[in-house]
C-alpha positions in Angstrom: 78.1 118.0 104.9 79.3 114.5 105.3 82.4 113.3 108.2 85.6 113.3 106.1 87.0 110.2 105.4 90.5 111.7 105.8 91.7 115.2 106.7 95.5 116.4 107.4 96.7 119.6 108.4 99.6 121.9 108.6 100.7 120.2 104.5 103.2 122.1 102.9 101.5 121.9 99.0 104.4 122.5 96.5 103.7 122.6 92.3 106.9 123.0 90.8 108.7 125.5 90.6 107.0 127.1 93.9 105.2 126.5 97.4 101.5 126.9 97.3 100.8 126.9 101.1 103.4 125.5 104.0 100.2 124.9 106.4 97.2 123.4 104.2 94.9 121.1 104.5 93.9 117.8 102.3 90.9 116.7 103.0 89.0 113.8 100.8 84.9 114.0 102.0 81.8 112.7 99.5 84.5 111.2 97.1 86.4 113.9 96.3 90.4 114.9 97.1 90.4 118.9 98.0 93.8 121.0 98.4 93.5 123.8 101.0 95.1 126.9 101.8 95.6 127.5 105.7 92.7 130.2 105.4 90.5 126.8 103.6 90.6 128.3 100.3 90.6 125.6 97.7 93.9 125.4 95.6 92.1 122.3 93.5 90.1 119.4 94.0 88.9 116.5 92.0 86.6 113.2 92.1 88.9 110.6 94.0 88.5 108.0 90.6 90.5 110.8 88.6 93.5 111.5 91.3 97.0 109.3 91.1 98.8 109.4 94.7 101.7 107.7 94.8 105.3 108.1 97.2 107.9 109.1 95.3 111.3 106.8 94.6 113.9 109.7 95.3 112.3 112.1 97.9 111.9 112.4 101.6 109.9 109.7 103.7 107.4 112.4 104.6 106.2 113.1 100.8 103.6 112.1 98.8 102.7 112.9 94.9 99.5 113.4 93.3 98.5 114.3 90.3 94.7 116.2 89.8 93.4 117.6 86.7 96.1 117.2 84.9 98.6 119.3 87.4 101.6 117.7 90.1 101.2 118.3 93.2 104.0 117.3 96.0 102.6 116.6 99.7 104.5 116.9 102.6 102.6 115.2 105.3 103.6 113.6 108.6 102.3 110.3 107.1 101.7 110.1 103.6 101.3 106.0 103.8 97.6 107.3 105.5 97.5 109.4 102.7 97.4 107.3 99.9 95.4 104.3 102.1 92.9 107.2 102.0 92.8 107.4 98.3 92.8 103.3 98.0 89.7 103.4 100.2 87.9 106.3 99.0 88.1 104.8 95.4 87.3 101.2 96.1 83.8 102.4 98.5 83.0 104.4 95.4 83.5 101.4 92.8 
């Protein structure tokens, strides 16, 4: 298994209405985004090409959206602007 090209821990994963883990990880490895539970059981994950990150206009300075298979998911990480460089870079070294 390949070096991941970005892994955070200790997320708090939220899809509306509830929290889906307040320690996970995300991790993007081989060109794909994966949500983890604290025991590194996979909430979802999708090919990097398919998943939209983006900060959202109205929320905390520590969040970060993204949408995968067609479901919202909100990030709370320490520093989502690594985040979402992740994604940027992940998609353009698989284009």
């Amino acid at each position: 298994m390949a070096e991941p090209e970005f892994n955070a821990t200790g997320v708090r994963i939220e899809r509306w209405p509830r929290s889906l883990t307040r320690a996970g990880q995300v991790v993007i490895r081989d060109g794909r985004v994966e949500l983890l539970t604290s025991y590194g059981k996979e909430i979802d994950s999708a090919p990097v090409q398919s998943v939209q990150a983006h900060k959202p206009l109205f929320a905390g300075h520590e969040r970060a959206l993204a949408t995968m298979n067609g479901r919202r998911y909100s990030l709370t990480l320490g520093a989502p602007d690594r985040f979402l460089n992740a994604v940027e870079a992940a998609r353009s070294a698989r284009a």
